[in-house]
Kinemage of the C-alpha trace (Angstrom):
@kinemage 1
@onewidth
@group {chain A} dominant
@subgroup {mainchain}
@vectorlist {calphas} color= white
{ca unk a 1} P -20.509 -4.959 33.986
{ca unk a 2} L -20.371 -2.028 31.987
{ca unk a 3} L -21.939 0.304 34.383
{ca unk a 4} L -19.430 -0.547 36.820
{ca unk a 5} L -16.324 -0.240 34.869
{ca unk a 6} L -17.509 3.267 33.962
{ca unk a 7} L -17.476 4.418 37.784
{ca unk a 8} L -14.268 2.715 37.872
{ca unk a 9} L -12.916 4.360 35.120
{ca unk a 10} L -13.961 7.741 36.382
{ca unk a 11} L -12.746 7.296 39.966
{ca unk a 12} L -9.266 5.595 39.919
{ca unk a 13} L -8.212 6.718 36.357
{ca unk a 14} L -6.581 3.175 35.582
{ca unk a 15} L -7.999 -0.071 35.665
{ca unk a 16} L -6.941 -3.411 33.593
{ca unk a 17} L -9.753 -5.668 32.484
{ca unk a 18} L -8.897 -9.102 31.669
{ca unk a 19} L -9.928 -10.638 27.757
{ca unk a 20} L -13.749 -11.067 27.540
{ca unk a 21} L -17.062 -10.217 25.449
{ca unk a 22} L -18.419 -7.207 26.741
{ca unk a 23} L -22.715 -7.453 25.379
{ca unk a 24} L -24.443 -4.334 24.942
{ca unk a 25} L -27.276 -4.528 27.166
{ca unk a 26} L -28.902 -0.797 26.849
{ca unk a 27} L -30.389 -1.147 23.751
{ca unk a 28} L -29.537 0.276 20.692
{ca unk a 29} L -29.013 3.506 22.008
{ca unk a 30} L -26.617 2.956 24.680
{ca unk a 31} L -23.128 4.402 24.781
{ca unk a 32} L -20.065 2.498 26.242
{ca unk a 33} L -17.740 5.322 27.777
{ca unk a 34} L -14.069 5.020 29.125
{ca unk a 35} L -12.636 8.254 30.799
{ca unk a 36} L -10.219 9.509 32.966
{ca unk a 37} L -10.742 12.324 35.880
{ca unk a 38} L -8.925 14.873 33.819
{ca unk a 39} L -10.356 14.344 30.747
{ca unk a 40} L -13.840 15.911 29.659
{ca unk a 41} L -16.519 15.135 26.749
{ca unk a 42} L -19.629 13.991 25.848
{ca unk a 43} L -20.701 10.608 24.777
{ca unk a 44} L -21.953 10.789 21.329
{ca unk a 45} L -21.302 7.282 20.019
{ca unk a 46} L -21.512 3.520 20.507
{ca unk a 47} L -18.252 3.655 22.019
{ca unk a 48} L -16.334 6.668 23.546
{ca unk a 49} L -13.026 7.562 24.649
{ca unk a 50} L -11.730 10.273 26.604
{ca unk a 51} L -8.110 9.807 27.067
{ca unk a 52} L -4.977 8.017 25.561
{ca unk a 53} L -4.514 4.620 24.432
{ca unk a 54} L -2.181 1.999 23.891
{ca unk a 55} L -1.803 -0.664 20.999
{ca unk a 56} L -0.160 -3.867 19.870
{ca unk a 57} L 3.090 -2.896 18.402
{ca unk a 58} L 5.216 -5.901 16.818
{ca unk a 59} L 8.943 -4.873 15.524
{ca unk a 60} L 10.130 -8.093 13.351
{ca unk a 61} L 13.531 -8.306 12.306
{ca unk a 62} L 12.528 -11.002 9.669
{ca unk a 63} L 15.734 -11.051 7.446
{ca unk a 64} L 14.299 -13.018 5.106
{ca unk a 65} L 11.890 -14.838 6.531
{ca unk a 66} L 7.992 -14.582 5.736
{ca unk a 67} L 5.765 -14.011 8.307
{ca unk a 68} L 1.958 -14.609 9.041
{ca unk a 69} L -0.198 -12.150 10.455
{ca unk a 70} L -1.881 -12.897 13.154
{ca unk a 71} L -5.221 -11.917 14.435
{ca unk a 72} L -3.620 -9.909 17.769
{ca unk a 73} L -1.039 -8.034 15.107
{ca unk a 74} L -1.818 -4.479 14.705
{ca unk a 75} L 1.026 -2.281 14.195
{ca unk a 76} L 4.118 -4.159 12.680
{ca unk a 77} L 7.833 -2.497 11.913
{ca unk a 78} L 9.693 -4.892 9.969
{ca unk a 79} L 13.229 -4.908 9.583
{ca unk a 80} L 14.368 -6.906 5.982
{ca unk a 81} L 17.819 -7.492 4.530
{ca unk a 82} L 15.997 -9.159 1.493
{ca unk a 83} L 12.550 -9.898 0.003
{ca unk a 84} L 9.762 -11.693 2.277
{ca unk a 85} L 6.222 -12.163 1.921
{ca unk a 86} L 3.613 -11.341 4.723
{ca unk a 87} L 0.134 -13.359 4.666
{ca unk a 88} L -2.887 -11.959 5.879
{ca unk a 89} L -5.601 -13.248 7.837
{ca unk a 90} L -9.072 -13.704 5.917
{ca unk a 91} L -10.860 -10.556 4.875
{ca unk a 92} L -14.321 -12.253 5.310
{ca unk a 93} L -13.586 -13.566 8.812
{ca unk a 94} L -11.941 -9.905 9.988
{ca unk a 95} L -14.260 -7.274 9.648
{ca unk a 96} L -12.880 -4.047 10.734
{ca unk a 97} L -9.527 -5.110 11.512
{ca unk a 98} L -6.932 -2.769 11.170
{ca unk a 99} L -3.303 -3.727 10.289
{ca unk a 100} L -0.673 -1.029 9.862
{ca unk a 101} L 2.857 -1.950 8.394
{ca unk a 102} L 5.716 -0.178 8.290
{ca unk a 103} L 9.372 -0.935 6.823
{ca unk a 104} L 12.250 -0.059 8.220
{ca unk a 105} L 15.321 1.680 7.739
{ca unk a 106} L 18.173 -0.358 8.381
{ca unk a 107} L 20.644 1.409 7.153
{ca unk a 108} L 21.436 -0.677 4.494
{ca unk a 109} L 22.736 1.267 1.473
{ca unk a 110} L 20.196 -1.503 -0.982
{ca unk a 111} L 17.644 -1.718 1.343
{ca unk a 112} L 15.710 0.610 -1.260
{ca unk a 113} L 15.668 -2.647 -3.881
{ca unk a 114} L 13.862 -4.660 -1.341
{ca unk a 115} L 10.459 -5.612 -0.703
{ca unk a 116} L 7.314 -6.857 1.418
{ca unk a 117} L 4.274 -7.944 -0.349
{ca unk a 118} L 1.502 -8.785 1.495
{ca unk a 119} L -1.058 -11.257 0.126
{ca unk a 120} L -4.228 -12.140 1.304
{ca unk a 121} L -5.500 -15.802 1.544
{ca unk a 122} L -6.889 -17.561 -1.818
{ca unk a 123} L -9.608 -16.060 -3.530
{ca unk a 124} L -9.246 -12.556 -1.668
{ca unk a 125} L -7.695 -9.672 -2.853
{ca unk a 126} L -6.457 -6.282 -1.716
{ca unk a 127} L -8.531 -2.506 -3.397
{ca unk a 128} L -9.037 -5.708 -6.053
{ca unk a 129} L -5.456 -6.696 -6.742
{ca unk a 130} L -3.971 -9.905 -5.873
{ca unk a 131} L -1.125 -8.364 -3.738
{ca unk a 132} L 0.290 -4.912 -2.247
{ca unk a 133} L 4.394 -4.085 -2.188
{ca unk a 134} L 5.539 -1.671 0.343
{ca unk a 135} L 9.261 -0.951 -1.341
{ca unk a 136} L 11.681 1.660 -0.024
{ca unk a 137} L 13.116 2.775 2.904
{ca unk a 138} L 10.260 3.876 5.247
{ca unk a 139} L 7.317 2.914 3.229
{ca unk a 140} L 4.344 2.268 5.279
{ca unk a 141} L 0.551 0.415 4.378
{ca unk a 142} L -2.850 0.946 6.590
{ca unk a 143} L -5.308 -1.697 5.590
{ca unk a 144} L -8.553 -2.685 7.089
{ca unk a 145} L -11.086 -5.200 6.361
{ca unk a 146} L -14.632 -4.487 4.934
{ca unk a 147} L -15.546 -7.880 5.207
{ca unk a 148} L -14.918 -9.196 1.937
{ca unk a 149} L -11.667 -7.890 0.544
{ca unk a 150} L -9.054 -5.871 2.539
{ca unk a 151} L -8.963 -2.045 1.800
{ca unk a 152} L -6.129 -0.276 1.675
{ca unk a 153} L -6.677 3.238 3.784
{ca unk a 154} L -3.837 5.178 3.823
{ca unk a 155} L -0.081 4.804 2.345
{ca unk a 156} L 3.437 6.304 2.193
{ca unk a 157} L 6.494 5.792 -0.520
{ca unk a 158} L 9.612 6.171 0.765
{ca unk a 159} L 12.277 8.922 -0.064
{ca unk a 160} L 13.239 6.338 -2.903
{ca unk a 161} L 9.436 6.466 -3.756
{ca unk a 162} L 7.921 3.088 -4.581
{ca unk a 163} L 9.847 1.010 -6.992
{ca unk a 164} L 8.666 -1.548 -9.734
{ca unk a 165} L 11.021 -3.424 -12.121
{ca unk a 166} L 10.405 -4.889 -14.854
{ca unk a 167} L 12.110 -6.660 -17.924
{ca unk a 168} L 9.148 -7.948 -19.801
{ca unk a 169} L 5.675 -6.978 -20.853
{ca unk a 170} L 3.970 -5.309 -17.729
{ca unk a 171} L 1.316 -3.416 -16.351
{ca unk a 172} L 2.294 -1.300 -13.758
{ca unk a 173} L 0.391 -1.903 -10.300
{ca unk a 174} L -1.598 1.637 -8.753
{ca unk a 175} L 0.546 1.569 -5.947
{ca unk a 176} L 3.794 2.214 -8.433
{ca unk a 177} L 5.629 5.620 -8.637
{ca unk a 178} L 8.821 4.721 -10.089
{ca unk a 179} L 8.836 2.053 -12.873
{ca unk a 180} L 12.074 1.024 -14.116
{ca unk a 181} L 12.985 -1.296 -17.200
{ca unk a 182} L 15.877 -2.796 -18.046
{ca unk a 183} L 16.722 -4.951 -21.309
{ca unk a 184} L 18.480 -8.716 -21.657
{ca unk a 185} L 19.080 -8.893 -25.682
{ca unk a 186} L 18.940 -7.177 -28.468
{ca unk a 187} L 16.382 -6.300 -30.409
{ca unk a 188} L 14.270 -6.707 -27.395
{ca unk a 189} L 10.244 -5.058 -27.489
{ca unk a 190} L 8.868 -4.532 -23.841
{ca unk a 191} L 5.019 -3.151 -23.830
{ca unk a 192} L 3.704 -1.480 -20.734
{ca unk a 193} L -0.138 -1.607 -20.702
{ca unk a 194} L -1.497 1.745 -18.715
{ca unk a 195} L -4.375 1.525 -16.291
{ca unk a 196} L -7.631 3.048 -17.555
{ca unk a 197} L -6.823 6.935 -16.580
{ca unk a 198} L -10.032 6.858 -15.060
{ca unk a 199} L -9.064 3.594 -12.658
{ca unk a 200} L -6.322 5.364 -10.932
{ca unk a 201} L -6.821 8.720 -8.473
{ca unk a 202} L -6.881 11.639 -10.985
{ca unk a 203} L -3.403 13.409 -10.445
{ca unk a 204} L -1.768 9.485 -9.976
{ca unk a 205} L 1.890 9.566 -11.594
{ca unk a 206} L 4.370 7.696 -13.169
{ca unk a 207} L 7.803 8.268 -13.659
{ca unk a 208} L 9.431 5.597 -16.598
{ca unk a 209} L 13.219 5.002 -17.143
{ca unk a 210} L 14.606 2.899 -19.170
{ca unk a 211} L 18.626 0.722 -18.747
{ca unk a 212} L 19.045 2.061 -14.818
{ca unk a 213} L 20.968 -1.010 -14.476
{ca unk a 214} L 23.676 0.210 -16.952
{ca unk a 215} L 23.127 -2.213 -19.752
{ca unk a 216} L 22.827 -1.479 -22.940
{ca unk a 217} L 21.710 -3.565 -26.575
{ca unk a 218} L 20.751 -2.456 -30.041
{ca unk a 219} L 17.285 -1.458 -30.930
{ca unk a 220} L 15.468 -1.770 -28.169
{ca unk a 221} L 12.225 -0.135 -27.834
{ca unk a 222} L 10.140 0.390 -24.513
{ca unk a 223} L 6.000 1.072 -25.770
{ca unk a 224} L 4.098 2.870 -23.866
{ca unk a 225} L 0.369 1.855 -24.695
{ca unk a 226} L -3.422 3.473 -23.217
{ca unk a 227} L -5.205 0.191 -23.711
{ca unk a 228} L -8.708 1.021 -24.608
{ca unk a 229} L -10.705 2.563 -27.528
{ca unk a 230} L -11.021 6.124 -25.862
{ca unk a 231} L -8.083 6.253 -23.828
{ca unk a 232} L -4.837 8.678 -25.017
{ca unk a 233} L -1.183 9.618 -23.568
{ca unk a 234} L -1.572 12.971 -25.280
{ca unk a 235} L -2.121 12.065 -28.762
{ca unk a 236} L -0.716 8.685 -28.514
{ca unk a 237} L -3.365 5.468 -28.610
{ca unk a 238} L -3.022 1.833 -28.332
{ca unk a 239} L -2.240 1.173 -32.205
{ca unk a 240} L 0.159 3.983 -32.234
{ca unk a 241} L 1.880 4.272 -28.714
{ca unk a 242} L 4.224 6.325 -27.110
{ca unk a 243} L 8.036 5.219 -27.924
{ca unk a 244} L 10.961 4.874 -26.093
{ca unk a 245} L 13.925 3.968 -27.661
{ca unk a 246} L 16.986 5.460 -26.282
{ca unk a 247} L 19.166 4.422 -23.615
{ca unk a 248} L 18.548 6.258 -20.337
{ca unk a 249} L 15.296 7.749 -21.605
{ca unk a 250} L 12.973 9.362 -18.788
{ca unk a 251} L 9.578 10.063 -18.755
{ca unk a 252} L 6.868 11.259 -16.350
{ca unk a 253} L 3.053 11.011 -16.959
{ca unk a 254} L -0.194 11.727 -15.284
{ca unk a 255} L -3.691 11.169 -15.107
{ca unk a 256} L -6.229 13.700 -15.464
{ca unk a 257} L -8.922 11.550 -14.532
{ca unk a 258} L -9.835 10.807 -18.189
{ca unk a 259} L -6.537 10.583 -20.250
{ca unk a 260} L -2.835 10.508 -19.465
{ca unk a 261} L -0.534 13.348 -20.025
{ca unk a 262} L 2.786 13.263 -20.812
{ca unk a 263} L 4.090 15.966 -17.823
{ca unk a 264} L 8.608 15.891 -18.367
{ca unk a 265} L 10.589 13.503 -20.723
{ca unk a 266} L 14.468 12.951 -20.833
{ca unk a 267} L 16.497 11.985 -24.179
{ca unk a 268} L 13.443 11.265 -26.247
């Protein structure tokens, strides 16, 4: 079967094969070639390819409706007007599968607030956390299986960047760039917890702002804490942390692979 769709291949340029296995019969050495008459190459792995291809492209205008992926799913454009969730298949059973989502500008002038989060079945997890968000206009997610967890290989903000809110005691997810925190009383204490600077890709940054919703009470304080015995945000520590406690305070950090460093801050 194999030998003779290569001469097909070869000859007519075009053929369509119906679903079905396809066994390796050569031996652990043998090469599986597609081709056209206009392309050229040499076969130097398991499978080769000399020519275009086409792929499974889904566009989902899901409102706000969740959606389950499904094991013929590969590329996905999803249109939402508000927050949905997207399930994935199980890691364990999908080796190697590829998913690649994308969301879409639809014009709408809050798109930027909403969000997918994808979520694998019970008792998997995604690069080890529970979920992913893609949030923003045009933010994008590759992910492939390795067989026990899904892995995420490549990913895009948006020109919003990716956006995490929070109003409580938080630790910001890898995937963050923007973190914003707003306040609901006064006299109101919110602690965010940094990843280990050594957990996130050294150069991995944060920028912090505090009220962008326009709200305003006395004496709050946002803390910015390095959990851990040796970690620092410059010379701040987890029993004396980095402060922020005025309204519409800004401030950007990095992570130098070891510690974070404070890089720009606003009205501090």
């Amino acid at each position: 079967m194999k030998q003779l769709l290569l001469i097909t291949a070869f000859v007519f340029g075009l053929i369509s094969i119906n679903a079905q296995d396809i066994t390796n019969t050569l031996g652990t050495a043998g090469k599986f070639t597609v081709s056209s008459p206009e392309a050229t190459g040499t076969a130097s792995s398991t499978v080769n390819l000399f020519g275009s291809i086409s792929t499974t492209v889904k566009y989902l205008d899901q409102e706000a409706n969740d959606y389950t992926i499904l094991q013929e799913d590969h590329i996905l454009i999803v249109s939402i007007t508000d927050d949905i969730l997207m399930n994935l298949p199980s890691a364990v059973a999908s080796k190697g599968r590829e998913y690649i989502i994308k969301q879409l500008d639809n014009g709408d002038a809050w798109f930027q607030s909403h969000r997918i989060t994808i979520i694998p079945i019970d008792g998997e997890v995604i690069d080890d956390e529970p979920s992913y968000e893609i949030r923003g206009e045009l933010g994008d997610v590759h992910i492939v299986s390795d067989g026990i967890q899904w892995r995420v290989l490549g990913l895009s903000g948006s020109i919003f960047g990716s956006i995490e809110n929070y109003n409580s005691n938080f630790t910001p997810s890898v995937y963050a760039e923007t973190i914003t925190v707003n306040f609901t009383s006064d006299s109101q204490i919110i602690e965010m917890s940094l990843p280990a600077a050594a957990s996130v890709n050294e150069g991995k940054v944060y920028y912090i702002q505090r009220n962008t919703d326009g709200k305003t009470f006395s004496s709050n304080v946002l803390k910015i804490i390095p959990v851990g015995v040796d970690e620092r945000l410059n010379g701040y520590t987890s029993s004396a942390p980095y402060l922020m406690s005025n309204n519409w305070e800004s401030v950007t950090i990095y992570s130098t692979g070891s510690i974070w460093v404070i890089k720009a801050n606003f009205g501090h």
